[in-house]
PASEBA-1860 file (N, C-alpha, C; in nm, 3 decimals):
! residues 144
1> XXXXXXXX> 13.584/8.482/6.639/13.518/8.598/6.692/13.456/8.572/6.828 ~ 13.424/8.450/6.849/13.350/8.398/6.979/13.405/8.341/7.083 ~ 13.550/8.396/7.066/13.659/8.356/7.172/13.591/8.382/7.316 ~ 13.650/8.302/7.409/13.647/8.319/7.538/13.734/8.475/7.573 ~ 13.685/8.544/7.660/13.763/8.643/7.722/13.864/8.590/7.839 ~ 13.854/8.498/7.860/13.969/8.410/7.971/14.070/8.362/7.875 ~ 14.063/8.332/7.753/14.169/8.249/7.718/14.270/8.337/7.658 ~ 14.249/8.449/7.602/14.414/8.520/7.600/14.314/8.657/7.583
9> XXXXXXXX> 14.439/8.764/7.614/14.392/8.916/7.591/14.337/8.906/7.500 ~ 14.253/9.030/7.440/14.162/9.074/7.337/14.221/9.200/7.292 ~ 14.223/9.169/7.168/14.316/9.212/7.039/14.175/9.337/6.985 ~ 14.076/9.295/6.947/13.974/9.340/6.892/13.933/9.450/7.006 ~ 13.924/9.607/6.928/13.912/9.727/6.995/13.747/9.708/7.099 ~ 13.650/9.629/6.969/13.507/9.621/7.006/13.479/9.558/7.136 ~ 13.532/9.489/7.144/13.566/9.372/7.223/13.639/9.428/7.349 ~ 13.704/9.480/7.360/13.767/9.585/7.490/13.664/9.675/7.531
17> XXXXXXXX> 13.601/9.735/7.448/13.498/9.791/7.487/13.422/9.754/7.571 ~ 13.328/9.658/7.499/13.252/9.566/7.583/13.316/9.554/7.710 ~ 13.435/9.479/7.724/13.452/9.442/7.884/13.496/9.520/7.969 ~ 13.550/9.668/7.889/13.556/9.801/8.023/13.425/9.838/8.041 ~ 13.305/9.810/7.943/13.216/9.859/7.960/13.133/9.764/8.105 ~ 13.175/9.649/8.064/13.085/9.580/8.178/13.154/9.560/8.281 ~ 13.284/9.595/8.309/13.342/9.597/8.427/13.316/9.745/8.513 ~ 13.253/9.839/8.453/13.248/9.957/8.451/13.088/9.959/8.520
25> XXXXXXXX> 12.987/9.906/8.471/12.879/9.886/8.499/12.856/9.821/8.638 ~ 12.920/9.673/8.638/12.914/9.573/8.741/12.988/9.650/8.880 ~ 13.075/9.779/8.850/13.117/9.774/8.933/13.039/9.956/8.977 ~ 12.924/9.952/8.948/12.844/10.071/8.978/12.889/10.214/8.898 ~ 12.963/10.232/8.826/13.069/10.362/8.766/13.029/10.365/8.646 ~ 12.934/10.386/8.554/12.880/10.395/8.446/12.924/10.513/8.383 ~ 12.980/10.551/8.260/12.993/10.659/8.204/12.938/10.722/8.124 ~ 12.847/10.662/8.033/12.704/10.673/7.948/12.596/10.634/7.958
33> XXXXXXXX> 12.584/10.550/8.013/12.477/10.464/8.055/12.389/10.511/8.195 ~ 12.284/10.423/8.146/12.211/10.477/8.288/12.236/10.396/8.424 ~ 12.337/10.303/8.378/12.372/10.183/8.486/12.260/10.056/8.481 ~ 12.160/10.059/8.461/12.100/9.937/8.435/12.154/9.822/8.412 ~ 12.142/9.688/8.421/12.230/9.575/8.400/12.161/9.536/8.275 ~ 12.146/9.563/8.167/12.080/9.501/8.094/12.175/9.517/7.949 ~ 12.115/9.455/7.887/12.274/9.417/7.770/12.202/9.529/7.692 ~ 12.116/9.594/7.652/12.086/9.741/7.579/12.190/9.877/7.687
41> XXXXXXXX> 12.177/9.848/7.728/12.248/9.966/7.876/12.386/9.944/7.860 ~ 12.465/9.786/7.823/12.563/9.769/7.801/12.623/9.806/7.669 ~ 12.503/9.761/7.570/12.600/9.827/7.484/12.592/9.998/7.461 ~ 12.508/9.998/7.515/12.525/10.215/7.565/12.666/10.263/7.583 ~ 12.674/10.187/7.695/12.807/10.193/7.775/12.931/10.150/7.687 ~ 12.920/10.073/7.639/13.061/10.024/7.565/13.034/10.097/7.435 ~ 12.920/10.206/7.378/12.920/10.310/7.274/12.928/10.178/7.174 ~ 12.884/10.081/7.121/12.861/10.021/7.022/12.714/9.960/6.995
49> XXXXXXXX> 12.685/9.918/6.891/12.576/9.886/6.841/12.489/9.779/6.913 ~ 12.377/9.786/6.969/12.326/9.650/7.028/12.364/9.510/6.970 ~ 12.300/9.547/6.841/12.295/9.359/6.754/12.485/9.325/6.788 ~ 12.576/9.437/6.770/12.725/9.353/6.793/12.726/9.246/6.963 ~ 12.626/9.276/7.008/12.628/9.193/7.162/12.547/9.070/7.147 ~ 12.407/9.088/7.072/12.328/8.981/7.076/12.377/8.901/6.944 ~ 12.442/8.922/6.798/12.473/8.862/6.727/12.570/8.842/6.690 ~ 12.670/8.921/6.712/12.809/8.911/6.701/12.910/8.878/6.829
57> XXXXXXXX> 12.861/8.871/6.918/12.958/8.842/7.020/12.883/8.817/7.152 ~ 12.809/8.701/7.081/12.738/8.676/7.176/12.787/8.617/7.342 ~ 12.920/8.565/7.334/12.996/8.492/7.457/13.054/8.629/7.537 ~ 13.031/8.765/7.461/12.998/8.872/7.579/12.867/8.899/7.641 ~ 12.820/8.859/7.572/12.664/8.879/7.625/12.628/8.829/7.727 ~ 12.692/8.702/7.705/12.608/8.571/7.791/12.724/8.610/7.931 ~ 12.847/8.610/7.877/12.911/8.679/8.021/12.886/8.753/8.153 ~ 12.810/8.893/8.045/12.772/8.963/8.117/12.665/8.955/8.195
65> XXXXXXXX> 12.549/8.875/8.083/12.404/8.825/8.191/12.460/8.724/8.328 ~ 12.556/8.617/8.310/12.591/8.566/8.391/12.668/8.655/8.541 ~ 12.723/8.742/8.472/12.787/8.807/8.599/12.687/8.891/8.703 ~ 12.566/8.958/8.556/12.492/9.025/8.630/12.438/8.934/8.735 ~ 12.359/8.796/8.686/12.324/8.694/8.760/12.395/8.697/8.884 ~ 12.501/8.658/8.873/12.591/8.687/9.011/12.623/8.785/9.109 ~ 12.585/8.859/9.053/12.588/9.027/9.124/12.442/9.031/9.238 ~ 12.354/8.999/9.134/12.214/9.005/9.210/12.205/8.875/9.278
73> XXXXXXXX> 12.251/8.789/9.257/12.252/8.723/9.411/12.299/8.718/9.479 ~ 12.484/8.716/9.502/12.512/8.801/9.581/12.450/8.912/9.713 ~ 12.433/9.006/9.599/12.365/9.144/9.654/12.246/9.084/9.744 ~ 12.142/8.997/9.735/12.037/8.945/9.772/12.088/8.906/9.879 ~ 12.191/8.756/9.872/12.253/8.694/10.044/12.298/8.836/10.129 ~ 12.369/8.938/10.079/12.405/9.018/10.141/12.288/9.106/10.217 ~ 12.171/9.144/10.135/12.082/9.192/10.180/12.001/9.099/10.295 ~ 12.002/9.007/10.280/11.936/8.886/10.378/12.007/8.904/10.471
81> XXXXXXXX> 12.147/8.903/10.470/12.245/8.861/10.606/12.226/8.968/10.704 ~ 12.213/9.101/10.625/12.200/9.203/10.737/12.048/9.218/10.780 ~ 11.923/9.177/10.668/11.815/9.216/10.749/11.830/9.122/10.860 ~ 11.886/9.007/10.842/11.859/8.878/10.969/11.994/8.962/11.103 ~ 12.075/9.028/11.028/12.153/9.106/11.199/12.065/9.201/11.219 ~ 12.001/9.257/11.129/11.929/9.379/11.201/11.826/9.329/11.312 ~ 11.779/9.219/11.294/11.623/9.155/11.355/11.699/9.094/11.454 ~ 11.817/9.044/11.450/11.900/9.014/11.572/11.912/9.093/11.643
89> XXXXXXXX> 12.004/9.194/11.597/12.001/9.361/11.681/11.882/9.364/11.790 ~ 11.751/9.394/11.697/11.673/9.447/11.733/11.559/9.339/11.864 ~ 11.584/9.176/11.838/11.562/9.073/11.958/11.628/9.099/12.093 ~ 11.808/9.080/11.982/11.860/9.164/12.128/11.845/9.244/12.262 ~ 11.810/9.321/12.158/11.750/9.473/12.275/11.643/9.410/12.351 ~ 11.549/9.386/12.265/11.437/9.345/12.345/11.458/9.237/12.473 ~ 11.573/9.178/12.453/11.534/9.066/12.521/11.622/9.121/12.666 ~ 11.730/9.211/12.635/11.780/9.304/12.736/11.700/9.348/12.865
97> XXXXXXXX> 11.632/9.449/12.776/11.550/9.560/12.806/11.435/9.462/12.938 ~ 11.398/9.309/12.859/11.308/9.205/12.975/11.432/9.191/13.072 ~ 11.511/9.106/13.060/11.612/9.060/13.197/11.624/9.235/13.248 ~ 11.615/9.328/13.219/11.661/9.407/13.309/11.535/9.419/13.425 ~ 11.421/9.434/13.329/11.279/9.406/13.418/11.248/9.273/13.509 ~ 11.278/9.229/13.512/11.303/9.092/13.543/11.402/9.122/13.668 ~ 11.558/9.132/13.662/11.619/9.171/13.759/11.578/9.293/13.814 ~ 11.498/9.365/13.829/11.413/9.478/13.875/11.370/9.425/13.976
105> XXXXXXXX> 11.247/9.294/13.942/11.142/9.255/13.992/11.212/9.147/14.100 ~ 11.301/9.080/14.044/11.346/9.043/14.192/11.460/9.090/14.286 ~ 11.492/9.256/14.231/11.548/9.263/14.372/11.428/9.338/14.475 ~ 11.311/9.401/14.422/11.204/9.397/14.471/11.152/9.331/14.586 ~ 11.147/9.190/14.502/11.122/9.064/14.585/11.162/9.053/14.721 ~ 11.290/9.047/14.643/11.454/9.029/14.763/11.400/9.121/14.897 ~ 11.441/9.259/14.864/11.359/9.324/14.912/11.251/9.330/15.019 ~ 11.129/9.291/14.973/11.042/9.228/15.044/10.995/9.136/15.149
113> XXXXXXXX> 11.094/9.026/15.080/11.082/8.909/15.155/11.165/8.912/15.271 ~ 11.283/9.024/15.262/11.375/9.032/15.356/11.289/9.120/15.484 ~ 11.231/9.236/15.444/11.158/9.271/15.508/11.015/9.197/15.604 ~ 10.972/9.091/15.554/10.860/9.040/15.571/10.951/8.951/15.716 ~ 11.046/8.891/15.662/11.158/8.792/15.774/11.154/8.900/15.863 ~ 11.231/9.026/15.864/11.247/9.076/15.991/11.156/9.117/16.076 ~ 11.037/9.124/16.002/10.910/9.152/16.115/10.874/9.058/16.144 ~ 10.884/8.939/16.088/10.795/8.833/16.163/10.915/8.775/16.230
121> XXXXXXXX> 11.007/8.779/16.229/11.131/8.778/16.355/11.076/8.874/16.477 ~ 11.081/8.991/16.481/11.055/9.098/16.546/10.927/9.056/16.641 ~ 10.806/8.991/16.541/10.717/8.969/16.611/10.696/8.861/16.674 ~ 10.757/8.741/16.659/10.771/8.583/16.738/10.865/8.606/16.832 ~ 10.968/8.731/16.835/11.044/8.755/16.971/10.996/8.802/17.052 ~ 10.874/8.931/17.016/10.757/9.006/17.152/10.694/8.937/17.249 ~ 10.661/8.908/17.328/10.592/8.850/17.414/10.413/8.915/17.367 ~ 10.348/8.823/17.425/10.226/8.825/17.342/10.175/8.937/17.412
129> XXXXXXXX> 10.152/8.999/17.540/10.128/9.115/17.615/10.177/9.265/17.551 ~ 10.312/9.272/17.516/10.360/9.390/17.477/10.359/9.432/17.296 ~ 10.361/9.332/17.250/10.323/9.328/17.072/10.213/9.407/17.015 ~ 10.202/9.532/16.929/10.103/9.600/16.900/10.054/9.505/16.775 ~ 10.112/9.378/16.726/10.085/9.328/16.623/10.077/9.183/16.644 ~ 9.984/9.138/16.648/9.943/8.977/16.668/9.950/8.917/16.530 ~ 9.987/8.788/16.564/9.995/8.752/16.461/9.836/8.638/16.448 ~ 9.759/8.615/16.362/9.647/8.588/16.374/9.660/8.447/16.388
137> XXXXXXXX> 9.599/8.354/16.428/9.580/8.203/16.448/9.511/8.158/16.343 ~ 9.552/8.061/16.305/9.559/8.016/16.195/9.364/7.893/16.209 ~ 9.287/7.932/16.048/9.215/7.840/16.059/9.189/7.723/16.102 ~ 9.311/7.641/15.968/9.345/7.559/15.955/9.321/7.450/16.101 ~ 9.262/7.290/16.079/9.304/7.240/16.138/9.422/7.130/16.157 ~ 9.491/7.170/16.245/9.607/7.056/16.224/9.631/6.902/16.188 ~ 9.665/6.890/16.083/9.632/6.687/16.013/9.730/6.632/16.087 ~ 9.638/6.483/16.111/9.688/6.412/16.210/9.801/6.280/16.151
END
């Protein structure tokens, strides 16, 4: 009665039950049941008596807790993998959104500094008489 379900088809009607029932479950498609993974919900689903799961056939039971086992962790790495792309996603952007500010700020710069060169070009070419803009003399004394 406590045959493996791997080692040859299943002859026994009860027994078919059970494993459309939990293939039926595991795979979200419940037809009586409320879908719960729980071996009361299973035997809902496979329309037979609880105690035939916990005392009579028990190497379905344990099957099924095992698969459920597997299902929910699974489901868990899967849930992990995407919150960790979502938080990627979402670094991503952020870190975009800076280099774009960033390349903002130095063509700004660029900008600037280019401007700052051509006037003080402009103004070391004036002769000191005609220049509306002096350039101021410096504190500093020169180290020897």
């Amino acid at each position: 009665m406590n045959d493996s379900p791997t080692t040859a088809p299943e002859t026994d009607p009860v027994r078919k039950a059970i494993l459309a029932a939990m293939d039926r479950m595991l795979c979200g498609s419940p037809k009586r049941s409320t879908g719960r993974l729980s071996v009361s919900q299973l035997a809902v689903e496979a329309d037979v008596r609880r105690w035939q799961l916990t005392h009579r056939h028990t190497d379905l039971r344990d099957l099924f807790q095992a698969r459920v086992r597997q299902a929910e962790d699974s489901r868990g790495t899967h849930q992990k993998t995407v919150k960790e792309r979502d938080d990627l996603r979402r670094r991503h952007a952020e870190l975009q959104r800076y280099c774009s500010e960033l390349e903002e700020r130095v063509q700004a710069y660029a900008t600037v500094i280019n401007l700052m060169a051509l006037e003080y070009e402009a103004l070391t070419e004036q002769s000191a008489d005609s220049a509306r803009v002096l350039p101021l003399p410096s504190r500093r004394t020169p180290s020897a």
